[in-house]
C-alpha positions as CSV (number, residue, x, y, z in Angstrom):
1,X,152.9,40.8,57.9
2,X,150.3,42.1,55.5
3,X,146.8,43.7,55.7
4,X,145.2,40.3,54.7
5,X,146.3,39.2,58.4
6,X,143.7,41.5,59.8
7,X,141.2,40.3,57.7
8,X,138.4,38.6,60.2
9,X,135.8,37.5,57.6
10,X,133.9,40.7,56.5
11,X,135.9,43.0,59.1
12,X,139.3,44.4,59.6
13,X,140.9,44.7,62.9
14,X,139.8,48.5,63.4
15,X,136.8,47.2,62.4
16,X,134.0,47.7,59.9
17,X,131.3,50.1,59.5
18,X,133.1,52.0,62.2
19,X,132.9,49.4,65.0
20,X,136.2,47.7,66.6
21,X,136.2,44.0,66.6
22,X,138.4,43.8,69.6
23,X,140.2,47.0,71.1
24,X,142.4,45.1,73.0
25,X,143.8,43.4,69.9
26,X,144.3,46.5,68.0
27,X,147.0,47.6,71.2
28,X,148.4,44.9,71.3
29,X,148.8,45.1,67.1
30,X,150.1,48.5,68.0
31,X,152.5,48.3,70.5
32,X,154.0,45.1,68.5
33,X,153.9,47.8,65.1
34,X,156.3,50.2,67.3
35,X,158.7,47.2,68.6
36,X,159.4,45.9,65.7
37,X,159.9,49.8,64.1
38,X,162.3,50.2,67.2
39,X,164.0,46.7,66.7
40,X,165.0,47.9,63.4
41,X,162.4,45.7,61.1
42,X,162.1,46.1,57.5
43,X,158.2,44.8,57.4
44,X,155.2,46.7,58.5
45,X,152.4,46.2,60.2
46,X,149.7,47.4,58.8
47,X,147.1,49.1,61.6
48,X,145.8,52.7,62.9
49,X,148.2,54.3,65.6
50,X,146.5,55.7,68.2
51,X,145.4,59.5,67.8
52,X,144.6,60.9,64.4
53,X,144.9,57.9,62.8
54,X,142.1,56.1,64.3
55,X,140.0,59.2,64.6
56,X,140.4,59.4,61.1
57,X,139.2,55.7,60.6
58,X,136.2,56.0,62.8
59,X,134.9,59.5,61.8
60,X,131.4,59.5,60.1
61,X,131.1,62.6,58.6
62,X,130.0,62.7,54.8
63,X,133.6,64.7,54.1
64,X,136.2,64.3,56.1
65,X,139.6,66.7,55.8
66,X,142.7,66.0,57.6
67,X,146.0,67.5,58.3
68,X,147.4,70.6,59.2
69,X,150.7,69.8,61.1
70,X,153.3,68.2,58.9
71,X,154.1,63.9,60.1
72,X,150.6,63.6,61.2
73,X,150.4,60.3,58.6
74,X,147.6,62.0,57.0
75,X,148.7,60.1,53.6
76,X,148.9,56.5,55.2
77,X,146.0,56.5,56.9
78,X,144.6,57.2,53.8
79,X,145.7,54.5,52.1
80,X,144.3,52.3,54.7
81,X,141.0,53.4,54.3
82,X,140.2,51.2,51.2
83,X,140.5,48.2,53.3
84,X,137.0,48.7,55.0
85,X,135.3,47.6,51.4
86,X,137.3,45.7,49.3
87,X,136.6,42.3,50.7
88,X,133.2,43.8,48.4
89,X,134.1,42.5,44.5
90,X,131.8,45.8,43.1
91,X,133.7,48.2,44.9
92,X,135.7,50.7,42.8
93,X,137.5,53.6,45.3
94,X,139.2,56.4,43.8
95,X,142.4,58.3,44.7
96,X,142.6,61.8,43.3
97,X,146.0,64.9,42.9
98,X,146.2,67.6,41.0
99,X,149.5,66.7,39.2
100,X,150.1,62.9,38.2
101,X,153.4,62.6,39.1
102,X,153.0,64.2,42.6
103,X,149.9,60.9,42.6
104,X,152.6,58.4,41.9
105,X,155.1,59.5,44.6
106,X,152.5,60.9,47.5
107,X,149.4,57.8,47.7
108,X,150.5,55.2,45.5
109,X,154.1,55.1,46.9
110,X,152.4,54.7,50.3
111,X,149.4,52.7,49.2
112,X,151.3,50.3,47.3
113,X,153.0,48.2,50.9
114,X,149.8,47.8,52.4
115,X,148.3,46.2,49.6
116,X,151.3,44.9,47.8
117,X,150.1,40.8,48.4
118,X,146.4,41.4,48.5
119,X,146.4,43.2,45.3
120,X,148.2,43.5,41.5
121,X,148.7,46.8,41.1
122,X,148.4,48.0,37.3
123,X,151.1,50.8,36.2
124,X,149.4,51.9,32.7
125,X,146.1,52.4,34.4
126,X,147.2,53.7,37.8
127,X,145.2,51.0,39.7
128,X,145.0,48.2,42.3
129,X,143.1,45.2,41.2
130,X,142.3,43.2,44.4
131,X,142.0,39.1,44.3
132,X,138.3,39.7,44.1
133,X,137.9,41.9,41.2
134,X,137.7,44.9,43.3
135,X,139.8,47.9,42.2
136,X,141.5,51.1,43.6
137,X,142.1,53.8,40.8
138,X,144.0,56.6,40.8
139,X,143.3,60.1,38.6
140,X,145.0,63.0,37.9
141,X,143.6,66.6,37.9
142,X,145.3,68.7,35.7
143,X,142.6,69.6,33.3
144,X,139.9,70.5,35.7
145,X,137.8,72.0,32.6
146,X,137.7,68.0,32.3
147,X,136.7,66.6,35.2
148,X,132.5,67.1,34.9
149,X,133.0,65.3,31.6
150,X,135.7,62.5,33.0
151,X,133.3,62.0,35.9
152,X,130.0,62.7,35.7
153,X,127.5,59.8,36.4
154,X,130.8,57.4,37.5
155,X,129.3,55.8,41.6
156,X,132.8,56.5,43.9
157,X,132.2,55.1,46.8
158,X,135.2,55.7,48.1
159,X,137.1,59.2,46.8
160,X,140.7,60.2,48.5
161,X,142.2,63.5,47.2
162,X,145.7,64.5,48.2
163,X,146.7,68.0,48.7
164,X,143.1,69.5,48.3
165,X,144.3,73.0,48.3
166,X,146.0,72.3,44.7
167,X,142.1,72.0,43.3
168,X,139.5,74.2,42.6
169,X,136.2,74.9,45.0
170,X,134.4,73.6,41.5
171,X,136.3,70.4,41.2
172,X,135.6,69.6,45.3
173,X,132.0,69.4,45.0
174,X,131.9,68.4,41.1
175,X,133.3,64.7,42.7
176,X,131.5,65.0,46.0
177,X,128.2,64.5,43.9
178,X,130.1,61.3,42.5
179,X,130.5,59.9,45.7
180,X,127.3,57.5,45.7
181,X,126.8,54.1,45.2
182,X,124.6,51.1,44.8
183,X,126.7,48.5,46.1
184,X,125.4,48.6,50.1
185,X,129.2,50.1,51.1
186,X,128.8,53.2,53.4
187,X,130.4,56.5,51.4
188,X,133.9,57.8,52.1
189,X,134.9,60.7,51.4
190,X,138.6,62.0,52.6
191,X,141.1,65.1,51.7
192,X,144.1,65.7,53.0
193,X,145.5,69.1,52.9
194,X,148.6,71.6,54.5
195,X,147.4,74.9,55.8
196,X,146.4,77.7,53.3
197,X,145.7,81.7,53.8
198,X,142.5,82.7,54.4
199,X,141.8,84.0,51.1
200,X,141.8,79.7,49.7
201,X,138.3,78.4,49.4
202,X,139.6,75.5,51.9
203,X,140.5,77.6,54.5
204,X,136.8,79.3,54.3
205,X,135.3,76.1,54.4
206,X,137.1,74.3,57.5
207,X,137.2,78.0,59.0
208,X,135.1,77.1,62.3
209,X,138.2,75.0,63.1
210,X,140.6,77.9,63.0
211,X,141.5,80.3,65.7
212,X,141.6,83.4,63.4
213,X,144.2,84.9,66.0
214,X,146.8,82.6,66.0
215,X,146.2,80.2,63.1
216,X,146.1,77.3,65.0
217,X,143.0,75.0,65.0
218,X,141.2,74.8,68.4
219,X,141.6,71.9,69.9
220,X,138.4,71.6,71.5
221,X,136.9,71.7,67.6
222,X,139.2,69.1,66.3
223,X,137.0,66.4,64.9
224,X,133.8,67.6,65.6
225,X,131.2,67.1,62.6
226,X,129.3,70.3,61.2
227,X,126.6,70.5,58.3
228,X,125.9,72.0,55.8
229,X,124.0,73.3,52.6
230,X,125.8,74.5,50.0
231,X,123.4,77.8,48.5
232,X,125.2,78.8,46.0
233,X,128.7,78.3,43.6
234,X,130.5,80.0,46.5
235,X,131.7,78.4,49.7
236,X,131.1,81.9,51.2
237,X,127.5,81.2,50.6
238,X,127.6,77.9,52.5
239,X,124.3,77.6,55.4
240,X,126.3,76.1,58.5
241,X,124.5,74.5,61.9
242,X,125.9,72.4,64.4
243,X,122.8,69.5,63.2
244,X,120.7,69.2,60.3
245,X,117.6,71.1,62.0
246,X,120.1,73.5,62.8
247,X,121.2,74.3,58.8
248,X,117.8,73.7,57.7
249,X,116.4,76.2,60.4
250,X,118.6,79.0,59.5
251,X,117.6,78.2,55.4
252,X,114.5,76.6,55.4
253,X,113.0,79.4,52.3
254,X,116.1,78.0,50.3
255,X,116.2,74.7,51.5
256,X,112.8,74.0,50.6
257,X,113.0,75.1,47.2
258,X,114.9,72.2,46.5
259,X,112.6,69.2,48.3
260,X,110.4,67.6,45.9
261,X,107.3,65.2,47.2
262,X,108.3,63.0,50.3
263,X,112.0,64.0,50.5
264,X,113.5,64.8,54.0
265,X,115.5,68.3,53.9
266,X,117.9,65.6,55.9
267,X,119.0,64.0,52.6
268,X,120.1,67.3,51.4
269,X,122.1,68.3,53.9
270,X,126.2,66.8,54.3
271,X,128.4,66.5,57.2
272,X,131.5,67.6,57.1
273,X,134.5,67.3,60.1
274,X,138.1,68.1,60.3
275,X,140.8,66.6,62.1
276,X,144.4,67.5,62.6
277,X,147.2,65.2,61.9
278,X,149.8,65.2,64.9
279,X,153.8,64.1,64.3
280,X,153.4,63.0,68.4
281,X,150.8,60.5,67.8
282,X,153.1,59.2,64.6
283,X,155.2,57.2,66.8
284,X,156.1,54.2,64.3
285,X,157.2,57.3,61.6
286,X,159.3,58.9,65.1
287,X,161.6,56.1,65.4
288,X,162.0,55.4,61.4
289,X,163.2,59.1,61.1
290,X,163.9,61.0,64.3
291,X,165.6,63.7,62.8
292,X,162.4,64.4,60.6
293,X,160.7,67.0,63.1
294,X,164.4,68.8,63.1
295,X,164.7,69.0,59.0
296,X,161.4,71.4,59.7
297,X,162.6,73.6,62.2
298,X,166.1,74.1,60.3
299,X,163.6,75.8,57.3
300,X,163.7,78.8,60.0
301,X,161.3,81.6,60.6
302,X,157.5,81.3,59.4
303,X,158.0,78.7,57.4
304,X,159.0,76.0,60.1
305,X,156.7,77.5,62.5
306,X,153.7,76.6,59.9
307,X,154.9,73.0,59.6
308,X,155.4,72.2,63.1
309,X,152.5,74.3,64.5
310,X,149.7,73.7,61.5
311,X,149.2,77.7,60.9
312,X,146.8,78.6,58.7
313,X,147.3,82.0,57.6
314,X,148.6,84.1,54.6
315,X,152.2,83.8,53.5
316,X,151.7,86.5,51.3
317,X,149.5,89.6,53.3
318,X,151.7,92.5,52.5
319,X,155.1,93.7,51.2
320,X,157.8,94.8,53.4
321,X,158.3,98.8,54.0
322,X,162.3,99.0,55.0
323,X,164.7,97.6,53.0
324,X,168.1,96.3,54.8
325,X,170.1,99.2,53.4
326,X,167.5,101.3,55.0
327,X,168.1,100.0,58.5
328,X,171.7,100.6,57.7
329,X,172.2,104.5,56.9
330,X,169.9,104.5,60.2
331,X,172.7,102.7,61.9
332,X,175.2,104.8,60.7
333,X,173.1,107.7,60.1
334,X,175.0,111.3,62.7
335,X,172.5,111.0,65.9
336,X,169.9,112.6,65.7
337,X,169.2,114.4,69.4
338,X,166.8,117.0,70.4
339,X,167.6,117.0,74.0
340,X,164.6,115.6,74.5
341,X,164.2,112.6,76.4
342,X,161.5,109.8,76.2
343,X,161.8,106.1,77.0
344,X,160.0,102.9,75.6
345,X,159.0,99.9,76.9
346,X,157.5,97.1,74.9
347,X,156.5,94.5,78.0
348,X,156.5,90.8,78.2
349,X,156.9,88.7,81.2
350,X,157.1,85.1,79.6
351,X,158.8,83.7,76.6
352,X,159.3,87.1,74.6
353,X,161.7,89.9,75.5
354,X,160.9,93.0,78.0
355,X,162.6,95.6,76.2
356,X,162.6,99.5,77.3
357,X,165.1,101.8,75.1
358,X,165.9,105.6,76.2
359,X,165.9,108.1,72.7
360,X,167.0,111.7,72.7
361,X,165.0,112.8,69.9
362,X,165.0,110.1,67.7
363,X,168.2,108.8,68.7
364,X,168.4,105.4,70.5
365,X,171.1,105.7,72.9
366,X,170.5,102.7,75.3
367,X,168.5,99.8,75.2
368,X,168.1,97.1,78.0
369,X,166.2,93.9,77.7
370,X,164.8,90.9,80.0
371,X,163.8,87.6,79.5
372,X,161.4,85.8,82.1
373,X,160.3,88.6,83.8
374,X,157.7,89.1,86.5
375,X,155.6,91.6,87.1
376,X,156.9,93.2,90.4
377,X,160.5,92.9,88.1
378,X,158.6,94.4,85.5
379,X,158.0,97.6,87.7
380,X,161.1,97.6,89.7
381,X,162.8,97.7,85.8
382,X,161.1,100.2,84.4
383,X,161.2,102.7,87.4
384,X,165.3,102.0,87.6
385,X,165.8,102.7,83.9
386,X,163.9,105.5,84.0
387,X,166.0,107.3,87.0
388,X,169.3,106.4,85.1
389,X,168.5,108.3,82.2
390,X,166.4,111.2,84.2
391,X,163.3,110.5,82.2
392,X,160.0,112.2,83.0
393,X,156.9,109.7,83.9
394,X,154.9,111.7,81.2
395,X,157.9,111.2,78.4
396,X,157.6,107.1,79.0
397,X,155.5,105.0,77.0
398,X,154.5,101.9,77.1
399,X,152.7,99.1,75.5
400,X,149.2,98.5,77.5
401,X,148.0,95.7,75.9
402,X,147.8,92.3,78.0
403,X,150.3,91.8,80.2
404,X,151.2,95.9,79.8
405,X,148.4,96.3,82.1
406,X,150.8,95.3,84.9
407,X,152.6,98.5,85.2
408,X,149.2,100.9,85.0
409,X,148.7,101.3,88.3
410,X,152.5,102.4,89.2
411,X,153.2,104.9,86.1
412,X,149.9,106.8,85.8
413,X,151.1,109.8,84.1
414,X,153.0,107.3,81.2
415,X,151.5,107.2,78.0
416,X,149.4,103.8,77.6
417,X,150.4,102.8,73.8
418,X,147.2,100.7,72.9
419,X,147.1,98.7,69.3
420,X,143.9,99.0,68.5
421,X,143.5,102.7,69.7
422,X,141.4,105.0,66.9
423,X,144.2,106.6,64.8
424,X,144.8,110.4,64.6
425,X,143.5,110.1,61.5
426,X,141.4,107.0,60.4
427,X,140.8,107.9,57.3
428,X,145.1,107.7,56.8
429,X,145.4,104.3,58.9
430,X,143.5,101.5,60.2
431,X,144.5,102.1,64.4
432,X,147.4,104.0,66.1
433,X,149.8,100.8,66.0
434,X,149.1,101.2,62.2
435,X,150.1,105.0,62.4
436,X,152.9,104.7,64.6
437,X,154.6,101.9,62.3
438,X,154.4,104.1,59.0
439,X,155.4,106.9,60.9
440,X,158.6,105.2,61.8
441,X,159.3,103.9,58.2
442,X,159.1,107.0,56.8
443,X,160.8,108.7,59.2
444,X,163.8,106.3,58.8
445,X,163.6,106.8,54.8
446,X,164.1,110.1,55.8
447,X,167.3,109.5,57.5
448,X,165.4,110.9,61.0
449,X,166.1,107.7,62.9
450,X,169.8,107.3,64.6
451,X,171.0,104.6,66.9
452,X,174.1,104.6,68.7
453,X,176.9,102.4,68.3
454,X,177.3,101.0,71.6
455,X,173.7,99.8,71.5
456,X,174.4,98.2,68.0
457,X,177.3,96.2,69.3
458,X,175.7,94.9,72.8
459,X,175.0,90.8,72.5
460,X,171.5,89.4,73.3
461,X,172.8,86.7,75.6
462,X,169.7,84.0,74.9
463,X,170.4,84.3,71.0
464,X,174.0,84.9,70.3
465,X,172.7,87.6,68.4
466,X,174.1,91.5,68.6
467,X,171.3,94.2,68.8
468,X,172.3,95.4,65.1
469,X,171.5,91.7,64.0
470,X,168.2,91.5,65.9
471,X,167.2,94.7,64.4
472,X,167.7,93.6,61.0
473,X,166.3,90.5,61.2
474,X,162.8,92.1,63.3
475,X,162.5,95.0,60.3
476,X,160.7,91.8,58.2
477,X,157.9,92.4,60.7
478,X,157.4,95.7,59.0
479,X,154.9,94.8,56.0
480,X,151.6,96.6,55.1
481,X,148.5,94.7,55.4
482,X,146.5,94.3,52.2
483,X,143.4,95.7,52.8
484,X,140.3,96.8,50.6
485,X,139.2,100.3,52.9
486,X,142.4,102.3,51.5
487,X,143.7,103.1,55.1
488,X,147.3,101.6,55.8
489,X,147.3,98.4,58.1
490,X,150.2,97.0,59.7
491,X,150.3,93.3,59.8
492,X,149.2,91.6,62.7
493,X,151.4,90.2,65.6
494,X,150.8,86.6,65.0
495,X,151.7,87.2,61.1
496,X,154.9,89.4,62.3
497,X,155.7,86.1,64.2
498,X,155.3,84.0,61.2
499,X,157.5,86.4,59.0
500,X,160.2,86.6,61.5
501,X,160.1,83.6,63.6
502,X,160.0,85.1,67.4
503,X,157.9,88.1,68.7
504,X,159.1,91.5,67.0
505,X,159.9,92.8,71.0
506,X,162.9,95.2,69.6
507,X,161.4,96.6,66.6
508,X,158.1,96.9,68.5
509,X,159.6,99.6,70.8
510,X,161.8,101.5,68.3
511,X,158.4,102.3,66.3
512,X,156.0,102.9,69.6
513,X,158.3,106.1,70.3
514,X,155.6,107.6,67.5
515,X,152.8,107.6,70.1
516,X,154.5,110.9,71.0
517,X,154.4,113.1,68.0
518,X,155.2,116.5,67.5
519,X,156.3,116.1,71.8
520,X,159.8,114.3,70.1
521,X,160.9,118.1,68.4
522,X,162.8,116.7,65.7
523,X,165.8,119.7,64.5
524,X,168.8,119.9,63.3
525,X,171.9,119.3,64.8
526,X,174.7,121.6,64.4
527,X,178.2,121.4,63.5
528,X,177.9,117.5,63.0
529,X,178.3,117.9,59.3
């Protein structure tokens, strides 16, 4: 069954200018799609899944970017977008990448089935020339110092550019101006992108969509059209509103600079919308390769993480401070006691691990952790652990943040570690998380840092994984920030998760035992030599 099927006249199934022809149908074209995926069929149906695909199709926004989370379908829903026009013998769409041979095997390799008997496709010019004269060209981008000459004055209709990060902010807009016509067709512009840091011109431009915490777009924002004036050769410069008014309110003294006699500030100003592909919603691409979602978790750590979850942050924010053979002449390093006693807890009650260690010195002698722990647990934990090792409320610390807050009534004379406390000195680091972290890496260069054997050998029951292991694997999470003010700036905890996989719950407590200072009394020990 081919896209011709659909074909109703002037309209396609999902319908025309944005309007269905017959909802109903489009189920029922659907649910048949899946069957016949299920049942094993070679041949396609060619039709919007439900979700992102058809949000993607219906969206009018002047530029529309999609993708995010990897199996989304971001490429074929694409490829179906030509379809709205080409029944028109003066339409001309365009399909844009950066390199041409990434072109041939990401949209033409997925383009080519749906309009394989509707349309010759050309090999030496990279096009699809439909029955009725109407054509679908693809271009490559390598020479961007190129692409004003290749393309200005050429009406696009239709542009689609795969993998938008791979181009410049110059080369975005230098084709958005192209994307006009004369032929009565309603302009399409689409991008498809995987998340970038936040550093990448796209990520500054879709940024509204981005929870800057986690990464992760908001979900309440996905699909929602913005506007906006671009003032300048910078996206930074970019006049945002929610509406038209809006953007022209908050630059009317620039905006107007620009409207000649009669002209609307309306016609100056774009849309713009971004939607989020989703690998649940692919259902027909689910049964063709269930293992697919699996191949991406394998990858391991950040990596897999950014696939699955669509995080758009840095991969590259900072450089790691310990090296493993670091963490190793601390594991075998003589103990280093004071006979002073402090404990550590670094508190979760959900998915992460409640950890609380006892240190003489700076000598971690036990460690005990949790997983799924309540608060009154919490408490009950914390005040056991502290009896066994006779450990003074005042010499336990703790981390107060969030769910930390649990244990502040019950341990009032414990020290409250809080992140984003003022450092001792904030001219040296950026908070007193920031302190304590560099603290501990330089300490452990130093060879101050000791952990004891039996702790080393214990075996974290949910991961297989001994506490040596876990250790090694959390000192990643260690990296320096890079920032511009000259202080040092750990990374944050949703980048530590990134780097590492899983929350960094052991090496989080080891370094916290730094909130203390000078109290610790590092000396030597005698007659260990």
């Amino acid at each position: 069954m081919d896209i011709s099927d659909y074909i109703i006249e002037e309209d396609l199934v999902y319908g025309r200018d944005n309007l269905l022809v017959s909802h109903d149908w489009l189920l029922h074209v659907q649910e048949e799609s899946l069957l016949k995926a299920k049942d094993g069929y070679k041949d396609d149906i060619f039709a919007p899944q439900a979700g992102f695909q058809e949000k993607v199709l219906e969206c009018e926004a002047d530029v529309l970017i999609i993708g995010g989370k990897r199996g989304g379908g971001k490429t074929f829903v694409m490829g179906l977008t030509p379809a709205y026009d080409m029944h028109n013998p003066l339409f001309s769409g365009y399909g844009f990448r950066k390199e041409e041979g990434d072109l041939q095997r990401g949209l033409i390799k997925s383009i080519k089935p749906i309009y394989n008997d509707v349309a010759l496709y050309k090999e030496s010019s990279l096009m699809f020339e439909f029955k009725n004269k109407a054509t679908l060209k693809f271009e490559h981008l390598q020479n961007e110092n190129e692409i004003d000459r290749r393309f200005r004055g050429v009406e696009m209709p239709l542009i689609l550019i795969d993998e938008l990060p791979q181009i410049s902010e110059k080369t975005f807009f230098t084709l958005l101006a192209s994307n006009r016509n004369t032929i009565g067709a309603r302009n399409k512009f689409i991008a498809s992108c995987n998340p970038v840091g936040k550093k990448h011109w796209v990520y500054k431009l879709i940024s509204w969509y981005i929870d800057e915490d986690t990464g992760e777009i908001y979900p309440e924002r996905d699909g929602k059209i913005r506007y906006l004036f671009r003032a300048s050769d910078s996206v930074d410069d970019v006049i945002w509103g929610n509406s038209k008014e809006e953007v022209y309110l908050n630059g009317k003294e620039i905006i107007d600079d620009y409207l000649g006699e009669g002209e609307s500030y309306e016609d100056l100003i774009i849309s713009i919308c971004f939607i989020e592909g989703d690998y649940s919603n692919n259902k027909i691409f689910k049964v063709k390769d269930p293992s697919y979602k699996g191949r991406l978790a394998a990858q391991g750590g950040k990596t897999s993480r950014k696939d699955i979850k669509g995080i758009w942050m840095d991969e590259e924010t900072s450089s790691t401070l310990l090296k493993s053979s670091d963490f190793e002449n601390m594991f075998n390093n003589f103990p280093q006691t004071t006979g002073v006693r402090h404990a550590v807890a670094d508190v979760a009650l959900k998915e992460d691990f409640f950890v609380i260690g006892a240190f003489d010195g700076r000598h971690l002698y036990d460690i005990e952790y949790f997983h799924h722990v309540t608060s009154d647990q919490a408490i009950d934990y914390v005040k056991k652990f502290l009896e066994k090792h006779d450990i003074r409320e005042e010499n336990f610390a703790y981390d107060a943040n969030g769910i930390g807050l649990y244990l502040e009534g019950f341990f009032k004379k414990s020290y409250k570690f809080n992140n984003k406390q003022p450092a001792s000195n904030p001219k040296l680091w950026n908070n007193q998380k920031s302190e304590c972290a560099e603290r501990f890496t330089l300490k452990v260069k130093e060879l101050k840092y000791s952990v004891d054997k039996s702790v080393l050998d214990r075996r974290i029951n949910k991961t297989g994984q001994t506490v040596e292991e876990r250790l090694q694997k959390e000192r990643v999470a260690l990296q320096r920030k890079e920032t511009d003010n000259g202080r040092f700036e750990i990374i944050s905890k949703p980048q530590m998760k990134l780097e590492i996989g899983h929350s960094p719950d052991f090496i989080e407590m080891m370094f916290m035992l730094e909130c203390f200072g000078d109290k610790i009394k590092q000396r030597k020990n005698i007659g260990m030599l």
